[in-house]
C-alpha positions in Angstrom: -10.3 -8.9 -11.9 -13.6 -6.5 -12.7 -15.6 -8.7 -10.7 -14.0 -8.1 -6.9 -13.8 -4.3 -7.9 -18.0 -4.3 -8.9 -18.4 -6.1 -5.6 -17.1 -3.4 -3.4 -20.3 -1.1 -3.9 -22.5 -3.8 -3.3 -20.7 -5.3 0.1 -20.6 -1.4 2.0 -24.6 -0.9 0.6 -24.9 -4.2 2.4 -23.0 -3.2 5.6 -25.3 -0.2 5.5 -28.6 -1.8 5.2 -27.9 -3.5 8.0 -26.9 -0.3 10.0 -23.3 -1.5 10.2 -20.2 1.1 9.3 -17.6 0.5 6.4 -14.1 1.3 8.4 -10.8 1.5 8.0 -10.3 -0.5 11.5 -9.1 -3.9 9.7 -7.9 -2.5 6.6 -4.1 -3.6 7.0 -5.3 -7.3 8.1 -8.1 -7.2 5.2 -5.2 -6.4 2.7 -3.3 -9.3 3.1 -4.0 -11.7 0.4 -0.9 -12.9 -0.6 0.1 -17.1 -0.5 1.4 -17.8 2.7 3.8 -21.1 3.4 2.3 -24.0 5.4 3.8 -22.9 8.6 3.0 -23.1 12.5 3.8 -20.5 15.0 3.5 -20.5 18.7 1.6 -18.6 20.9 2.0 -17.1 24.2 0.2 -14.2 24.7 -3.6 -13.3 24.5 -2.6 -10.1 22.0 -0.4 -12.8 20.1 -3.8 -14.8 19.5 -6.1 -11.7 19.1 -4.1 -10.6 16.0 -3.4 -14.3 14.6 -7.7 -14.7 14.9 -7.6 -11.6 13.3 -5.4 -13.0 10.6 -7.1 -16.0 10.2 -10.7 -14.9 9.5 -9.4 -12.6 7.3 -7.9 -15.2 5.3 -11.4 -17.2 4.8 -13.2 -17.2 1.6 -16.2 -18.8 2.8 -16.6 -20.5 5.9 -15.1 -19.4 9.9 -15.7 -21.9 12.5 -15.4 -20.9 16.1 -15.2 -23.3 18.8 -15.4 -20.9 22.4 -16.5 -21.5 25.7 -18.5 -17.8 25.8 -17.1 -15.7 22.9 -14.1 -14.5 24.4 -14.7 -10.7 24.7 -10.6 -10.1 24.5 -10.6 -11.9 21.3 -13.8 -11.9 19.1 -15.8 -8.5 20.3 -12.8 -6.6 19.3 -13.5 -4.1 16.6 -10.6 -5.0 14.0 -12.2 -8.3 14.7 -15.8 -7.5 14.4 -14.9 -5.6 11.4 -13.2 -8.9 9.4 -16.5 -10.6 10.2 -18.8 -7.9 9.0 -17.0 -7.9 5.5 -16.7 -11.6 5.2 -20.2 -12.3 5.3 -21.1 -9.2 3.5 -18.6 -9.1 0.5 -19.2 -12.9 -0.3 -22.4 -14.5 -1.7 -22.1 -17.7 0.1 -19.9 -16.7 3.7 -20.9 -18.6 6.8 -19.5 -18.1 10.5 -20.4 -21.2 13.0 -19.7 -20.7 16.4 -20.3 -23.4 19.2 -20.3 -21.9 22.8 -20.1 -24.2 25.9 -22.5 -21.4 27.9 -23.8 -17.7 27.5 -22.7 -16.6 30.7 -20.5 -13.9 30.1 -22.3 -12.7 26.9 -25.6 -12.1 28.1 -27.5 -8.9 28.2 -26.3 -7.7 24.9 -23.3 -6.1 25.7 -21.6 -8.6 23.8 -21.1 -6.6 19.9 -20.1 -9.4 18.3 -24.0 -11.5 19.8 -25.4 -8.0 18.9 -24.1 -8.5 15.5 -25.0 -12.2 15.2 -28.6 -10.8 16.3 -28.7 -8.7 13.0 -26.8 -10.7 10.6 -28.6 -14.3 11.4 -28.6 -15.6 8.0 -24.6 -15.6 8.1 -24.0 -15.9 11.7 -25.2 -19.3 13.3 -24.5 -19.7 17.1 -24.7 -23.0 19.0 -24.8 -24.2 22.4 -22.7 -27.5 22.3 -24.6 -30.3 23.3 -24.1 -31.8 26.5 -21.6 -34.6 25.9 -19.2 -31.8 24.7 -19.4 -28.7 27.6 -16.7 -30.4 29.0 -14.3 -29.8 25.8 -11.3 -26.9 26.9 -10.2 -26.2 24.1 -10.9 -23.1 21.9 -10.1 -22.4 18.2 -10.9 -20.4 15.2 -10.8 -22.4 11.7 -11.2 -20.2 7.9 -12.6 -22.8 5.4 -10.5 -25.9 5.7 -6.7 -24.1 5.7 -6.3 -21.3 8.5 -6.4 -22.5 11.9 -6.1 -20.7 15.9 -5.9 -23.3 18.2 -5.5 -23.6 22.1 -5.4 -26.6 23.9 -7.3 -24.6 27.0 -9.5 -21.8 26.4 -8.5 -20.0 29.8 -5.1 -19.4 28.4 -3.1 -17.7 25.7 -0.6 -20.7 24.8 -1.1 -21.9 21.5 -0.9 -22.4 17.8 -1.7 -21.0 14.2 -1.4 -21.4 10.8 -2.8 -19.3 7.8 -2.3 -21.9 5.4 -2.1 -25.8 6.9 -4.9 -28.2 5.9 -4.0 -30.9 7.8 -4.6 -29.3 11.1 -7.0 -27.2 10.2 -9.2 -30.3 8.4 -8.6 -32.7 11.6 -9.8 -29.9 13.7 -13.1 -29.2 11.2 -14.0 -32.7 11.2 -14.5 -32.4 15.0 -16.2 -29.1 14.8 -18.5 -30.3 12.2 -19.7 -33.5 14.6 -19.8 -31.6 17.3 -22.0 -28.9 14.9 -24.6 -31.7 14.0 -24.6 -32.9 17.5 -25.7 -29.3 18.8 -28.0 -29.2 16.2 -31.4 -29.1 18.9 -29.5 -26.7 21.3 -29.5 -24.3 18.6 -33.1 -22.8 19.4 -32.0 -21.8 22.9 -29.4 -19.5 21.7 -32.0 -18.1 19.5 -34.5 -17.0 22.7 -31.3 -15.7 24.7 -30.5 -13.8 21.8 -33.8 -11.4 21.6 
């Protein structure tokens, strides 16, 4: 147990060097730890799925895969969320985020925090366009490693699902993120220009 305790010095010079605060915003959410049952619950409200993504990404150890249609602003540039983020890729030698957007629309002009973020922290934070084929997809989800899964059938609305700790969906849902990943692969570089 010395090892997560001589990490903490490390992760918040980290968080500095890259000009980003060590808060207490996401400290109850960051806490939980503990083994959770392989259970669903139901969503039905946007706040329901802001504080299950919130719950998700904080369970991730070393991967968060995001599949959005322009970063939600109500869910992902919220600061409890922004915060899980910054110490996931920060506390952990090996943490990636992967997002694939269908468009930049709404996150343009860098008034997006979590793009402004993504704009300092590009070696942990890899955004995608989706390639053509898949604009079309609707539906949005947030997947830590290969267990905790936030998933909506249609982006433009609040119903939905999550699980902290359930493989199965979380896997089937990875498999198709990861395709559609290595699909995007050459859109990659125009994320990169909207970005600076």
């Amino acid at each position: 147990m010395a090892a997560p305790t001589e990490k903490r010095p490390t992760a918040s010079a980290r968080l500095s060097s890259f000009g980003l605060e060590d808060g207490p915003i996401a400290a109850a959410v960051l806490t939980e730890r503990s083994p959770v049952p392989e259970t669903l619950h139901v969503l039905s409200t946007i706040e329901e799925v802001r504080t299950a993504t919130e719950h998700v990404a904080a369970s991730g150890r070393r991967l968060i895969s995001i599949m959005t249609p322009d970063l939600e602003p109500e869910i992902y540039d919220q600061p409890a969320f922004l915060e899980i983020i910054k110490r996931f890729v920060l506390g952990r030698s090996f943490a990636k985020v992967r997002i694939l957007m269908r468009d930049q629309a709404r996150v343009g002009h860098g008034a997006n925090r979590f793009m402004a973020m993504a704009h300092r922290l590009t070696s942990y934070l890899e955004i995608r366009l989706r390639a053509a084929q898949y604009r079309e997809l609707t539906a949005a989800y947030c997947i830590s490693d290969d267990r905790g899964i936030v998933y909506r059938v249609r982006a433009d609305r609040a119903e939905g699902i999550a699980g902290l700790n359930n493989p199965p969906i979380a896997r089937q849902y990875l498999q198709e993120f990861d395709a559609i990943w290595q699909a995007s692969a050459t859109e990659e570089r125009e994320v990169r220009v909207a970005r600076r």
